[in-house]
C-alpha positions in Angstrom: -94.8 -12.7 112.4 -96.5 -12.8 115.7 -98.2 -16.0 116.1 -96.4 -18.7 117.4 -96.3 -21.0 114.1 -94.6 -18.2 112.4 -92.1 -18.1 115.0 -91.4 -21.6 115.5 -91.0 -21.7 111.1 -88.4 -19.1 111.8 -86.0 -22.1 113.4 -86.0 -23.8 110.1 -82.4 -25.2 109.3 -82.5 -22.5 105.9 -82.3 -19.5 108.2 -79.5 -20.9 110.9 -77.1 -18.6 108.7 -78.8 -15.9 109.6 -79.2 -16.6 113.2 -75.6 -17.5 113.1 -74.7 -14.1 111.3 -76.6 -12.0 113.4 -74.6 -14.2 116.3 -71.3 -13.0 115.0 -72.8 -9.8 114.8 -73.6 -9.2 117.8 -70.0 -10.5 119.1 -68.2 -8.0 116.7 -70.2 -5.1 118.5 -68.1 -5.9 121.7 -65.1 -4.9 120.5 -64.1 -1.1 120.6 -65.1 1.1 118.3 -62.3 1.8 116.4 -61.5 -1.6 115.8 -64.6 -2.3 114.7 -64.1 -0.1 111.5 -61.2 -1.2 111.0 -62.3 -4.3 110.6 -65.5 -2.7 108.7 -62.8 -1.6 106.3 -61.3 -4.9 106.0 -64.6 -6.6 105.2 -65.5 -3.8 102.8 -62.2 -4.7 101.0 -63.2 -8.2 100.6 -66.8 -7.8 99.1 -65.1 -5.5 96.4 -62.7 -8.7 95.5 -66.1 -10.9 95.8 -68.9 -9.3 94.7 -68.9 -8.5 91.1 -72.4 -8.2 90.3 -72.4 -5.7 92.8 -69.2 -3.9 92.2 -70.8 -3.8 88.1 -73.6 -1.9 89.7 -72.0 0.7 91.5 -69.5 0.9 88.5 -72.1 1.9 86.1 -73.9 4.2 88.5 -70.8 6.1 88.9 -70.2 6.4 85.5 -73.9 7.4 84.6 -73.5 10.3 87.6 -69.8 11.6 87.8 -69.1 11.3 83.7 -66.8 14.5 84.2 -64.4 12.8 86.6 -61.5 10.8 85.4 -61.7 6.7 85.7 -59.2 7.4 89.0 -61.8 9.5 91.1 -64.5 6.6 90.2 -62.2 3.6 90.6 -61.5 5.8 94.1 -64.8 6.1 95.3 -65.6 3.0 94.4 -63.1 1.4 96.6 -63.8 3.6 99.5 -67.8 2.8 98.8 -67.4 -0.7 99.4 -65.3 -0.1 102.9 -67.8 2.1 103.5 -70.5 -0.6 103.1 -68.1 -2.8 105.0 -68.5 -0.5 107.6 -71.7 0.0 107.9 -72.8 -4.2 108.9 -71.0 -3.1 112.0 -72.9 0.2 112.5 -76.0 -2.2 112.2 -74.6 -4.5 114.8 -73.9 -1.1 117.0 -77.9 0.2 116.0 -79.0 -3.2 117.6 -76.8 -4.0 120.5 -74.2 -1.2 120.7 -72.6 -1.1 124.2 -73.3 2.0 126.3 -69.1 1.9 126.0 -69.4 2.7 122.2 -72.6 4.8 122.4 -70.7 7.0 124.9 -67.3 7.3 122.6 -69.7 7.8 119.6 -71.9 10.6 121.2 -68.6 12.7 121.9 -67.4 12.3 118.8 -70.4 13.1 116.7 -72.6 16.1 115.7 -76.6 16.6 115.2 -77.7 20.0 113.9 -80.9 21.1 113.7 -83.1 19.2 116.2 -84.3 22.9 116.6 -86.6 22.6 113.0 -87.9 19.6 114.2 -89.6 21.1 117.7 -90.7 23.6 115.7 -92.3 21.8 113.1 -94.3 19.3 115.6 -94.9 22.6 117.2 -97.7 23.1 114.3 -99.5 19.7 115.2 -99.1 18.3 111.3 -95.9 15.9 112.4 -93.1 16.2 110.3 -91.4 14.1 107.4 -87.7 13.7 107.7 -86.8 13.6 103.7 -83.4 11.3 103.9 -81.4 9.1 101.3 -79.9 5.6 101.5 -76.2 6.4 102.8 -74.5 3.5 104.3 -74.8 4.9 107.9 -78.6 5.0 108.3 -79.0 2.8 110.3 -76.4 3.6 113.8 -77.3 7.7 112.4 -80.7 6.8 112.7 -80.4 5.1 116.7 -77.8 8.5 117.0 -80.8 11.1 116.4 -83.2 8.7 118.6 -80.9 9.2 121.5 -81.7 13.3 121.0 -85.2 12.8 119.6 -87.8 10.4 119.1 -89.3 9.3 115.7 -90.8 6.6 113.7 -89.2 5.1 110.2 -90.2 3.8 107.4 -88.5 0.8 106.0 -88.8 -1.8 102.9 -90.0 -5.4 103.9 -87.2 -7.9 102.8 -87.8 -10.9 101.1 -85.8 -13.7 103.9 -88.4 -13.6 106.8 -85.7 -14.2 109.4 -83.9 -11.1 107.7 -87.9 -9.4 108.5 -88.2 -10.3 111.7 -84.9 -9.0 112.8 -85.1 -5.5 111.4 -88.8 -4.9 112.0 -88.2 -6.1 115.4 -84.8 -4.2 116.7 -86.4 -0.9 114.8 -89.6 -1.2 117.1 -87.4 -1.6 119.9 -86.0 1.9 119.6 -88.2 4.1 117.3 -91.6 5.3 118.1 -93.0 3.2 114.7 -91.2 1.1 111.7 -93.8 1.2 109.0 -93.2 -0.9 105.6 -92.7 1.6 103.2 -96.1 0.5 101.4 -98.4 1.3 104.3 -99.2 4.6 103.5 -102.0 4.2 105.7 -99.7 4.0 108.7 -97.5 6.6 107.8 -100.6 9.1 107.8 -101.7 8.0 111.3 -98.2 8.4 113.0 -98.1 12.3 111.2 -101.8 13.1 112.0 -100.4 11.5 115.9 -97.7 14.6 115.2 -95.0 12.1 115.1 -91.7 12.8 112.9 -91.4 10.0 110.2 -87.7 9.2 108.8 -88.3 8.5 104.9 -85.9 7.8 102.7 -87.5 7.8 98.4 -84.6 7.9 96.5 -84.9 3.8 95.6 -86.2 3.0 91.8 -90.1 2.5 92.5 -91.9 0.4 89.8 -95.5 2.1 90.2 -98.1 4.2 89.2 -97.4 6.6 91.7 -93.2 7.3 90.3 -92.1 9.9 87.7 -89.0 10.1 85.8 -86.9 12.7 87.1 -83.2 13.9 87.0 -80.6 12.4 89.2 -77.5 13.6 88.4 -78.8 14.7 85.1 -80.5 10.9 84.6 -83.6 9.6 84.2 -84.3 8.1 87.1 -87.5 6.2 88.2 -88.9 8.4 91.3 -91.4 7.8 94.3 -94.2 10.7 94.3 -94.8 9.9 98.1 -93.2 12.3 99.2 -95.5 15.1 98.0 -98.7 13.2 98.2 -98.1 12.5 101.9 -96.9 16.1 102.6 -100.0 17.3 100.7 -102.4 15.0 102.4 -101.0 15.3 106.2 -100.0 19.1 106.1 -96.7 17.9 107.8 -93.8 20.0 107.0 -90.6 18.0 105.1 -87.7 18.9 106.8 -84.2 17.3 104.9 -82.2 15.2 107.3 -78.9 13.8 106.7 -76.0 12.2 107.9 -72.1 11.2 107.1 -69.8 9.5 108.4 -66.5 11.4 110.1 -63.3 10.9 109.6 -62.5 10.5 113.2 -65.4 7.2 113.2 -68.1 9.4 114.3 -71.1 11.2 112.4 -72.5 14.5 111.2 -76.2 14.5 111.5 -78.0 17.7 109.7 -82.0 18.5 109.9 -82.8 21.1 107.9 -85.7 24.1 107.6 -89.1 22.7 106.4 -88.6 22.8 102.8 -90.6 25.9 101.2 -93.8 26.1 99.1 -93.5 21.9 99.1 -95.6 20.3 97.8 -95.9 22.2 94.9 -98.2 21.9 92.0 -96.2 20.0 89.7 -95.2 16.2 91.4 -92.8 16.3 88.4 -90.8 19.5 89.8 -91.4 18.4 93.1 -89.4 15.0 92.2 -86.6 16.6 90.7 -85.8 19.0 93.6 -85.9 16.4 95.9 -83.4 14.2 93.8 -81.3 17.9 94.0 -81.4 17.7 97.5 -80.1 14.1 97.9 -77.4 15.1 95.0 -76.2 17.9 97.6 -75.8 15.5 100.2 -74.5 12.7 98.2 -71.3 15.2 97.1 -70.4 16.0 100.6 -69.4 12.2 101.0 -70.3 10.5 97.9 -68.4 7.1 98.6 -71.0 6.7 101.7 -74.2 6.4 99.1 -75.5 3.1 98.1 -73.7 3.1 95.2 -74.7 -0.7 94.9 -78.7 -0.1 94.4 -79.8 0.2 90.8 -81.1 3.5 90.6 -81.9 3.7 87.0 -83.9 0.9 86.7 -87.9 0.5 85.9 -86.9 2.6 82.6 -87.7 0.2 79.9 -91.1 1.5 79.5 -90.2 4.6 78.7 -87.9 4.1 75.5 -85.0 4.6 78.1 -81.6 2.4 78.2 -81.0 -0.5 80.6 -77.7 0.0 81.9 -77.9 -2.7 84.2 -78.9 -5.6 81.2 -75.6 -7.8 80.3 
């Protein structure tokens, strides 16, 4: 929304919560760190109490991945997923208007590994795709590698265009690009401009271009993008990803271009990446979005729908 229409219908009375929110927001990110996840913690606490639907959600998904463990582990994770969430508004309130105070206390007390793979891969010309997952700490991880390296992302539009306006603007503030996840178009220009692209396809996708593949030994519904744009630009796909520390800061890990990728089969290549998000996922599995519905857009396949009450 550029024109100055669009803007002024952004000041309707339906989006002052937002406004207001991001207000609140911005006030929290004041405070020191460490009292901010607190209080992260405190709020996560709260939308576990309040939000069923979700809580349902991440319930079943931790029942259709982690069978083996006992009802304790889950009900565990659970808990901490929904801190974790808690958490992670106030990372997005750090990503957008952080204090040099908090960036400085967050840069000593976090870790990036690998920014070596990524000079090396741009090196080549191709640009590079940084194959991520949807952890809870995207968002402040993502401003944390910015601050060592510069890339573009790719992001899904949301629905509220106050909500929009918001992300796509603060993301183009800070990253070279923030391309909607559907313009494939200008994810190919900012590779073949040798740019590194931060993409993230482990989301149900309800197209032509998904296969069913195993996550955690499910079906799941799974974006072929990822080989298709690696095929098409040349760019090396490097695995990047990042957890949150105990200590409140943040492990960041960029790994070798993946080998022989794509391969010829989209179906293998599918599956391996859902292997490689698995890997990370275990390392700190309360930290995934737990709260997405990852086996949905099954029906047509003679699969289950968990989700259906």
């Amino acid at each position: 929304m550029t024109d100055s229409v669009s803007q002024r219908a952004l000041w309707h009375p339906r989006y002052i919560p937002v406004w207001a929110l991001a207000g609140l927001l911005w006030l929290l990110s004041r405070l020191p760190w460490q009292m901010q996840v607190w209080l992260g913690r405190r709020l996560g606490d709260g939308l576990y109490l309040l939000g069923r639907r979700r809580r349902r959600v991440a319930q079943i998904n931790l029942a259709l991945c982690f069978p083996q463990w006992s009802e304790t582990a889950r009900q565990q994770v659970l808990r901490g997923h929904f801190q974790a969430l808690g958490i992670a508004s106030l990372e997005l309130a750090n990503a957008w208007w952080g204090t040099a105070r908090t960036y400085q206390w967050l840069e000593r007390h976090s870790q990036i590994e690998g920014l070596e793979h990524v000079q090396a891969a741009l090196a080549h010309g191709k640009g590079a795709l940084l194959l991520s997952a949807h952890f809870t700490s995207l968002e402040l991880t993502g401003r944390l590698l910015l601050a060592r390296h510069p890339i573009a992302v790719m992001y899904r539009k949301h629905q509220n265009p106050a909500v929009e306006c918001l992300f796509a603007r603060k993301r183009r503030q800070y990253c070279l690009a923030a391309i909607r996840r559907d313009d494939a178009k200008g994810v190919l220009r900012a590779l073949n401009a040798n740019q590194a692209v931060w993409y993230a396809p482990d989301q149900a996708y309800r197209a032509r271009h998904s296969v069913l593949a195993p996550f955690f030994g499910v079906p799941a519904a799974t974006h072929t993008a990822t080989s298709r744009l690696a095929k098409i630009s040349g760019a090396p796909v490097l695995p990047f990803f990042a957890h949150r520390l105990p200590n409140g800061g943040y492990h960041l890990r960029i790994g070798a271009p993946l080998a022989q990728f794509p391969g010829n089969d989209v179906h293998a290549d599918a599956a391996r990446i859902n292997a490689l998000i698995e890997q990370a996922i275990l390392a700190a599995p309360e930290q995934y979005l737990w709260t997405h519905r990852r086996f949905k857009y099954r029906h047509g396949q003679g699969l289950p729908d968990y989700y259906h009450q």
